[in-house]
N, C-alpha and C positions, 0 to 999 in steps of 0.2 A: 325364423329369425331373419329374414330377407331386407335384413335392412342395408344391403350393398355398403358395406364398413370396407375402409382402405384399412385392412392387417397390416401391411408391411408402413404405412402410416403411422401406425399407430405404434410399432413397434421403433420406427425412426429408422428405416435397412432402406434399402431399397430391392427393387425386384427379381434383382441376381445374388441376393445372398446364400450366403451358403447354410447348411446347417449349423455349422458352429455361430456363424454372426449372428444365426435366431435364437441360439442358446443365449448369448453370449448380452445381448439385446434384452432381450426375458430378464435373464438375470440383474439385469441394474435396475430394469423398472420394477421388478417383484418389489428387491428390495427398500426401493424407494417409497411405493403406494399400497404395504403389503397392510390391513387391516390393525396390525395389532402395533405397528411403528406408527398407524394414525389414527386413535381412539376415537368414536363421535365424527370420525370426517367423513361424512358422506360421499362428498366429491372422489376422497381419495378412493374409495370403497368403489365407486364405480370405475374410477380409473383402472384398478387391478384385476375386477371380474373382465374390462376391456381388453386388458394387455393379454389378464389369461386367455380369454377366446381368442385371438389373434395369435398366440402361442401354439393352442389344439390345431388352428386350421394349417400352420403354416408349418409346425413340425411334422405334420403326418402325409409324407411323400401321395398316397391317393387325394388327401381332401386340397393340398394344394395345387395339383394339377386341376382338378374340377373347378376350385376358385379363380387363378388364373384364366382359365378357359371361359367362364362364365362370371366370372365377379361377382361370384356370390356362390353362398352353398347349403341354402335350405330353400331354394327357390324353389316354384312348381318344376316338378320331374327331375329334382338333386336324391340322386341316388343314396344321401345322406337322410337319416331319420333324424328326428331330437335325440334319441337314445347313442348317436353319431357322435355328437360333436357337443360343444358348450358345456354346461355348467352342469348338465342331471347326469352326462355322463361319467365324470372325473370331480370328484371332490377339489374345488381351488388349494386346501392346503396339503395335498396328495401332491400337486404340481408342483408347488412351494415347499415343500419337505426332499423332494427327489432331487432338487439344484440346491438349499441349505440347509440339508440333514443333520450334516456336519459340523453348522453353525448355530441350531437352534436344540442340540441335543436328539432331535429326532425321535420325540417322546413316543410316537404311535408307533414306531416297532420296536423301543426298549423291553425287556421282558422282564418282568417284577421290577423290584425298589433298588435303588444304588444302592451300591456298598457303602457301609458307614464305620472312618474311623471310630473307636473305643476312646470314651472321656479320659484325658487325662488323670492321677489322683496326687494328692498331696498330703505325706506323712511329716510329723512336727517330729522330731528325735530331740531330746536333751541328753547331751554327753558329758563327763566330766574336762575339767582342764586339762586334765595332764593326757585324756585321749584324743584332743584337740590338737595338742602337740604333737602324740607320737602317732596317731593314728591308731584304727580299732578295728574289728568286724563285729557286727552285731544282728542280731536276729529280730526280724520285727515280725509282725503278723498285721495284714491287711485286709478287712474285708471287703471284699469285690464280685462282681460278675466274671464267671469261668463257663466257659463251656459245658452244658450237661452231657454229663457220661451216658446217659439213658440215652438218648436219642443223636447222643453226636454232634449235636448242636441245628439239627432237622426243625425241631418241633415237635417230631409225628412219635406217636408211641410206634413201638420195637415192631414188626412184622406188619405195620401200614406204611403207606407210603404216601405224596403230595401230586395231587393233579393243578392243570392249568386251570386259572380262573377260567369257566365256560362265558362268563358276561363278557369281560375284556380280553377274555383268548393271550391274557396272559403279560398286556399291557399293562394292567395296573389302572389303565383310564376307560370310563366308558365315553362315547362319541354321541354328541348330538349334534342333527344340521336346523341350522333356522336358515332358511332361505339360502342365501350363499354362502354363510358362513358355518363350519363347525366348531363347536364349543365343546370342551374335555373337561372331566370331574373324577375326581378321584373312585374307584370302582364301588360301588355300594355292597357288592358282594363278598372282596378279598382286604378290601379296606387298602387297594392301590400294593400291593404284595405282586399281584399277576398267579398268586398264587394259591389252593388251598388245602389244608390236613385234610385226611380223610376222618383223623381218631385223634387229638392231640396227647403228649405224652403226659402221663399224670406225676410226674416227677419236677418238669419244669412250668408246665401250666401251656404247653405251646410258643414256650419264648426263646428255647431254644440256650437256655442259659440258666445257671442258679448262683446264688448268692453262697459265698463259703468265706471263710478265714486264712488265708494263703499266707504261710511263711516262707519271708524272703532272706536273704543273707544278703547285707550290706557292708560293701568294703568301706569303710570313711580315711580321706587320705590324710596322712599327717599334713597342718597347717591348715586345715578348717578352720572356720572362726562364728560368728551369728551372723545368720541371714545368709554362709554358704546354701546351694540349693543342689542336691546333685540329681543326677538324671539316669534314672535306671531304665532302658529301652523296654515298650512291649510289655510290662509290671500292669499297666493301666487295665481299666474296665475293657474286655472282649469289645472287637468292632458287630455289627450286626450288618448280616445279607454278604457275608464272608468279608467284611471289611477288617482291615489293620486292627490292633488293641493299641490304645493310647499306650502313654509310660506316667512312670510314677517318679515323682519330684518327694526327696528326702531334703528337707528344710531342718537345718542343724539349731540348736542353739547351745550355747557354754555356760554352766553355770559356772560363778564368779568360785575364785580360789582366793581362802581364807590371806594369804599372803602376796600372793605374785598377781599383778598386774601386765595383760597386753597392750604393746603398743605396736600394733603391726606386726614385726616378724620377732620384736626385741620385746623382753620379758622386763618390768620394773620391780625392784625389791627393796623397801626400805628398813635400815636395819639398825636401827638405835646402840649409840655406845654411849658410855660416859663422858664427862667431862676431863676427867683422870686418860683416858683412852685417847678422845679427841687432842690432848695436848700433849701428852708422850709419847702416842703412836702403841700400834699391838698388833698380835696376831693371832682370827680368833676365826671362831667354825662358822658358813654363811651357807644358808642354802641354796640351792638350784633348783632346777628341773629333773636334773640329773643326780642330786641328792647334794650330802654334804660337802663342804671343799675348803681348805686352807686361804684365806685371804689374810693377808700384811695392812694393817690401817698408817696409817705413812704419819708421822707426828705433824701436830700442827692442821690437823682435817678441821675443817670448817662443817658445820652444820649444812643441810642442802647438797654439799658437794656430791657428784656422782662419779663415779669409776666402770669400766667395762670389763667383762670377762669377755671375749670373744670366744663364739661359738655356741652361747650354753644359753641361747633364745629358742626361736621355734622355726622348725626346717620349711623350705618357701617352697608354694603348692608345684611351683616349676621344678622342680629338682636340683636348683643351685648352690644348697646350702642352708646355713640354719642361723638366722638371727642371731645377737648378744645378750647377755644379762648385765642391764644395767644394775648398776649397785649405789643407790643414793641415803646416804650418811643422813642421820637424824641424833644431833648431842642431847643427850638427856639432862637438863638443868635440875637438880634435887629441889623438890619442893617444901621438904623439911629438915633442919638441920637441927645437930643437939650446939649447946653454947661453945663446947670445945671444937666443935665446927667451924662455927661460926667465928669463932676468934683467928682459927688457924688463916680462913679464910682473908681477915681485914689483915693479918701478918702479910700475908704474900701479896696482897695488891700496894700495901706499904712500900715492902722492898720491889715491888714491881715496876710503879709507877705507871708512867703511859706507852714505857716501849713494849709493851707486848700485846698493844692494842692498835695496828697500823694501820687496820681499816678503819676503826671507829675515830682515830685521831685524824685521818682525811678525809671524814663523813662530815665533821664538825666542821671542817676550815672552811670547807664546801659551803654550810651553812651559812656561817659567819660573815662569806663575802657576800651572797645571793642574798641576806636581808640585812646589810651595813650600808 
């Protein structure tokens, strides 16, 4: 290699550096012109087998003494062979893994495949109203990947055991060099594992895992409603390579109740009386949540009108309390009447006239100005 190169040049130090400014030097330019940060750049490509041989010569306390000394260090009678120094001795990304191991993963002494969390899973529950409200436990059955009890979650049937991939010694990658560069493939032999059975278990096929039916108990808390999602930790599909198990998401939905209506944490009930009811007032049985209950209709109720029961809604997922029952009045107008009905009826609007009518008699005035 006698091509008398300035290393400390090339590195940008100068000739009293120390070992650390050679490290330190290395390190910016690696990463700067390292092959795989400059795809197709020749330029750069040579820049970096540069840097690295000026890193070999100048970190290794014997070859830079001789360099210094001589300027040079494969020259006739350099004590250094090719097998010394440069590029057939030390693979470039050998150099370039030892300063960002840390930062590139460090794939070539990983040993087998990362650990991998377990898929999450998603169960639909349909619950009634009223467990919506008060809350319920329920028992689901999920089927998933578990751990096979044969092997432990190994692979290997019962009394074998797993050796190191012999190809990749356990990497997972096999290495090839074209000229200065090495290029890594996942192992042809372990299929990138680093790892392989000797016997696989005939229980789980060598996956280390089987499919089952797993009954869960689910607490559902009072004040659910559709599209709550709850979150059961570690429920989910097994991780694989001893990785975490996802969790499992129970996705609520409510089916609708023949009478009550939600509105957020307040429950709507509508509850038809008479006309008789709506004008003398009464006191009649209404339901809840919480079952039946005495309510007072106050005379003179308007159709529409609504009234509260407080407390008798749906208890709020924070623990502060429990919604209202609204209660919204519906007059039932008779759609048939016999003729003695009928007559009684024109009697009392007779003697009634228009004062018992004081919305509809300021609905009209309203009218009468707005198109006069």
């Amino acid at each position: 290699m006698g091509s008398k190169k300035d290393y400390y040049e090339i590195l940008g130090i100068d000739r009293n550096a120390t070992e650390d400014d050679i490290k330190k030097a290395f390190r910016r330019l690696a990463l700067q012109y390292h092959p795989d940060r400059n795809p197709g750049n020749k330029e750069a490509e040579e820049k970096f087998k540069e840097i690295s041989e000026a890193y070999e010569v100048l970190s290794s306390p014997e070859k830079r003494a001789y360099y210094d000394r001589y300027g040079d260090i494969a020259g006739p009678g350099s004590p250094f062979t090719e097998s010394d120094f440069g590029f057939s001795f030390r693979d470039l990304n050998e150099i370039f893994e030892e300063f960002f191991g840390d930062f590139i993963g460090d794939r070539s002494r990983r040993r087998g495949p990362r650990p991998q969390k377990g898929h999450d899973l998603r169960y639909n529950l349909q619950i009634s109203f009223e467990e919506s409200v008060f809350g319920t436990d329920k028992q689901i059955k999920i089927p998933k990947y578990i751990t096979c009890s044969d092997c432990g979650g190994s692979g290997a049937k019962g009394g074998t055991g797993i050796e190191t991939c012999r190809v990749c010694r356990g990497t997972g990658q096999e290495r090839f060099h074209q000229g200065f560069i090495t290029i890594s493939r996942t192992c042809s032999r372990c299929g990138g594992e680093g790892r392989v059975i000797k016997e696989i278990c005939p229980v789980c096929k060598g996956n280390g895992r089987v499919k089952k039916e797993k009954e869960i108990s689910v607490r559902i808390p009072p004040g659910v409603e559709t599209g709550t999602r709850l979150r059961i930790q570690g429920e989910g599909e097994m991780g694989l390579y001893g990785g975490p198990p996802g969790d499992l998401y129970v996705v609520i939905s409510v089916r609708e109740h023949p009478i009550f209506e939600r509105d957020g944490n307040d429950i709507i009930c509508e509850i038809p009386i008479s006309f008789v009811q709506a004008a003398l007032g009464d006191e009649i049985d209404i339901p809840t949540i919480d079952g039946m209950t005495k309510f007072r209709i106050p005379p003179g109720t308007q159709s529409g009108q609504t009234f509260r029961l407080k407390g008798k809604g749906v208890e709020r997922l924070d623990g502060s309390g429990r919604g209202d029952q609204i209660i919204r009045i519906v007059v039932e107008v008779p759609k048939k009447l016999t003729e003695e009905q009928k007559k009684l009826l024109m009697e009392f609007a007779k003697i009634s006239g228009e004062s018992i009518h004081p919305m509809g008699k300021s609905f009209w005035e309203k009218v009468k100005k707005l198109f006069s």
